[in-house]
C-alpha positions as CSV (number, residue, x, y, z in Angstrom):
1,X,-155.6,-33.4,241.2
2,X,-152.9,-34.1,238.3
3,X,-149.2,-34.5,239.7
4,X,-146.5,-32.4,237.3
5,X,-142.9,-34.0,236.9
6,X,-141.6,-32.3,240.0
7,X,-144.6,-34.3,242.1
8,X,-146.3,-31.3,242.9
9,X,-149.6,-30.0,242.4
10,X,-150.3,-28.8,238.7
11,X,-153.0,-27.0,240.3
12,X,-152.9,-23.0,240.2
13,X,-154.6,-20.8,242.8
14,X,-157.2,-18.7,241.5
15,X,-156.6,-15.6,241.6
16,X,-159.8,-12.1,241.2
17,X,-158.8,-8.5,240.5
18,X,-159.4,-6.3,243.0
19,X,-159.1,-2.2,243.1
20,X,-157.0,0.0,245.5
21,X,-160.4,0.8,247.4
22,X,-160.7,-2.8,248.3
23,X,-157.3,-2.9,249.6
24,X,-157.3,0.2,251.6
25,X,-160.9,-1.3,253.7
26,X,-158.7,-4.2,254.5
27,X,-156.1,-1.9,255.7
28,X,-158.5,-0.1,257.6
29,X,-160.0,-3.1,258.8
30,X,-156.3,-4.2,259.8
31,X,-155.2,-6.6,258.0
32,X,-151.5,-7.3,257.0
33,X,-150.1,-7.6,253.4
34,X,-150.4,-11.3,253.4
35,X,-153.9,-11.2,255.2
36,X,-155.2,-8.8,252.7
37,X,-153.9,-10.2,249.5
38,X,-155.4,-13.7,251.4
39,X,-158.9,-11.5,251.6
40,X,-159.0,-10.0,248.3
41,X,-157.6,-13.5,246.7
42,X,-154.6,-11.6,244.7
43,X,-151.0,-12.5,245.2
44,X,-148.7,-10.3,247.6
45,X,-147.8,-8.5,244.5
46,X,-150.2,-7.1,243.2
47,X,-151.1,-6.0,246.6
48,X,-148.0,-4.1,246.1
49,X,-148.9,-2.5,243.0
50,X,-152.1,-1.3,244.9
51,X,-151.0,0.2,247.1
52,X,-148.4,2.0,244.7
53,X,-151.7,3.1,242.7
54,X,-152.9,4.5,245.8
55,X,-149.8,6.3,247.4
56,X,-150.6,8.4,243.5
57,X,-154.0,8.8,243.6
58,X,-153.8,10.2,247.4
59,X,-150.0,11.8,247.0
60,X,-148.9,9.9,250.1
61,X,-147.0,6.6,250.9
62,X,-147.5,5.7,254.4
63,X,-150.8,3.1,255.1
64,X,-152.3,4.4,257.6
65,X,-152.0,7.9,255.9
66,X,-153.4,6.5,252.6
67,X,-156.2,5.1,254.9
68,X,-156.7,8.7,256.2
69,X,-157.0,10.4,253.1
70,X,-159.1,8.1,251.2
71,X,-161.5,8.0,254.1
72,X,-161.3,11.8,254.0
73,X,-162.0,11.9,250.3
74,X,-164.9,10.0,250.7
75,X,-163.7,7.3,249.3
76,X,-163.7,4.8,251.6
77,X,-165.8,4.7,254.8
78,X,-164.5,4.3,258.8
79,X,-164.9,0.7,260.0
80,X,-167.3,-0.2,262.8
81,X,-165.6,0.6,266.5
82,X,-164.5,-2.9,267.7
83,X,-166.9,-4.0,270.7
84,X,-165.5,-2.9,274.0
85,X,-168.6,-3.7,276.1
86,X,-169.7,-0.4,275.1
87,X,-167.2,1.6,276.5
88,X,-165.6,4.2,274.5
89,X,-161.7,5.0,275.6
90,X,-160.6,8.1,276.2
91,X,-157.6,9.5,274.6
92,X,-155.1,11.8,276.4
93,X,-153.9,15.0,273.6
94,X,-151.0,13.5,273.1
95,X,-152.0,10.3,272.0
96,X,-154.5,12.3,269.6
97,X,-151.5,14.1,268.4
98,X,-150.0,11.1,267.7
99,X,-152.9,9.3,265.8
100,X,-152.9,12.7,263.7
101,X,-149.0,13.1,263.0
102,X,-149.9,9.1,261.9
103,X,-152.7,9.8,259.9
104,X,-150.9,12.7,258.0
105,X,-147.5,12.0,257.6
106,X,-145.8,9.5,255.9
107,X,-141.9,9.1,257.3
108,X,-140.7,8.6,261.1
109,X,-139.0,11.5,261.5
110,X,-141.8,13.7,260.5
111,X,-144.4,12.0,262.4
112,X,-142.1,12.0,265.6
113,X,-141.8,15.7,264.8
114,X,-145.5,16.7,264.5
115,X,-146.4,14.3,267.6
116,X,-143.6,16.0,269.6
117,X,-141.8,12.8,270.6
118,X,-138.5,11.1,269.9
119,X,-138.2,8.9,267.0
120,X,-136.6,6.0,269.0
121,X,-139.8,6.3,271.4
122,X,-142.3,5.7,268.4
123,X,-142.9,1.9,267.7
124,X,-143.4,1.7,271.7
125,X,-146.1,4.6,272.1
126,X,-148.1,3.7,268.9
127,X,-148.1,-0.1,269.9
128,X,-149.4,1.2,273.2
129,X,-151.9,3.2,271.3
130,X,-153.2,1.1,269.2
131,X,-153.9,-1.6,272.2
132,X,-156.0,0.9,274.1
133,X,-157.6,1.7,271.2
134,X,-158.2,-2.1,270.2
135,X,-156.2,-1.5,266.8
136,X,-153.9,-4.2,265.0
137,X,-152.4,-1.8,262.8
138,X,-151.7,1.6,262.5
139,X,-153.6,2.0,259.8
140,X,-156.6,0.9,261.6
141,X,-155.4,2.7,264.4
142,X,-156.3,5.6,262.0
143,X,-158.9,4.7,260.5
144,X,-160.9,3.8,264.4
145,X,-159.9,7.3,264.8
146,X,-162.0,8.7,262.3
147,X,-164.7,5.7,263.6
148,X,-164.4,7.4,267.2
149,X,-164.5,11.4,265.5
150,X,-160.6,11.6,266.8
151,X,-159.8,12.5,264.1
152,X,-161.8,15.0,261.4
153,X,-163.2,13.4,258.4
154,X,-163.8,16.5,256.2
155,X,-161.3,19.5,255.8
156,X,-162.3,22.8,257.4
157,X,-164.3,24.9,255.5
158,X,-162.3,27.9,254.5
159,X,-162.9,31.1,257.1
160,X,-165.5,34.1,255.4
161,X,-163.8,37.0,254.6
């Protein structure tokens, strides 16, 4: 491998294009910034520029509510359930209000608000989520959510009149 002046490595990485859709499976999937610009062989950067294309597209900022409403769009489908030896947890209401008030809402106060808890209480109940639900993210938290029909995948159809 040729040396530059500086003694390191001339060599570049090589870096592929990849599309928002890509990055939000690896979000879903739960992988971190780093992991998924690792995955998808891009730098962090453009990662972020992704995910800015995305927070448009889908009008909101949050990951794991970008994960929610692309996989509600259609756009990007729920991953497999991680293997739990075939058993399938059972989530108390609130916890499904708090996947929900996750999935839909993008700042801390607001999803504290919809999930009916105290802001300062958050990071501790969604970590504790998102180990019983065999999550690494809350993105994935969400998106195992729509994988275990927690949460709805299409919008209600509007009532007949």
């Amino acid at each position: 491998m040729p040396r530059s002046r500086t003694g390191l490595s001339a060599a570049r990485p090589v870096y592929t294009r990849a599309t928002a859709g890509e990055l939000l499976m690896t979000l879903a999937a739960g992988m971190t910034t780093t992991e998924a610009a690792n995955y998808l062989r891009i730098p962090v950067g453009d990662v972020k520029v992704l995910l800015t294309k995305a927070a448009a597209r889908y009008g909101v900022r949050a990951r794991p509510a970008l994960v929610h409403a692309a996989i509600t769009a259609g756009d990007l489908t729920a991953p497999a359930s991680p293997a739990r030896g075939g058993n399938r947890p059972v989530f108390s209401g609130s916890e499904v209000l708090l996947r929900h008030a996750l999935a839909t809402r993008s700042e801390t106060p607001a999803i504290a608000r919809a999930a009916g808890l105290d802001p300062r209480d958050l990071p501790s109940l969604t970590g504790r989520l998102r180990v019983r639900a065999g999550a690494r993210t809350n993105a994935q938290l969400v998106a195992l959510g729509h994988t275990l029909n927690v949460l709805i995948t299409r919008p209600a159809p509007e009532p007949a009149r």
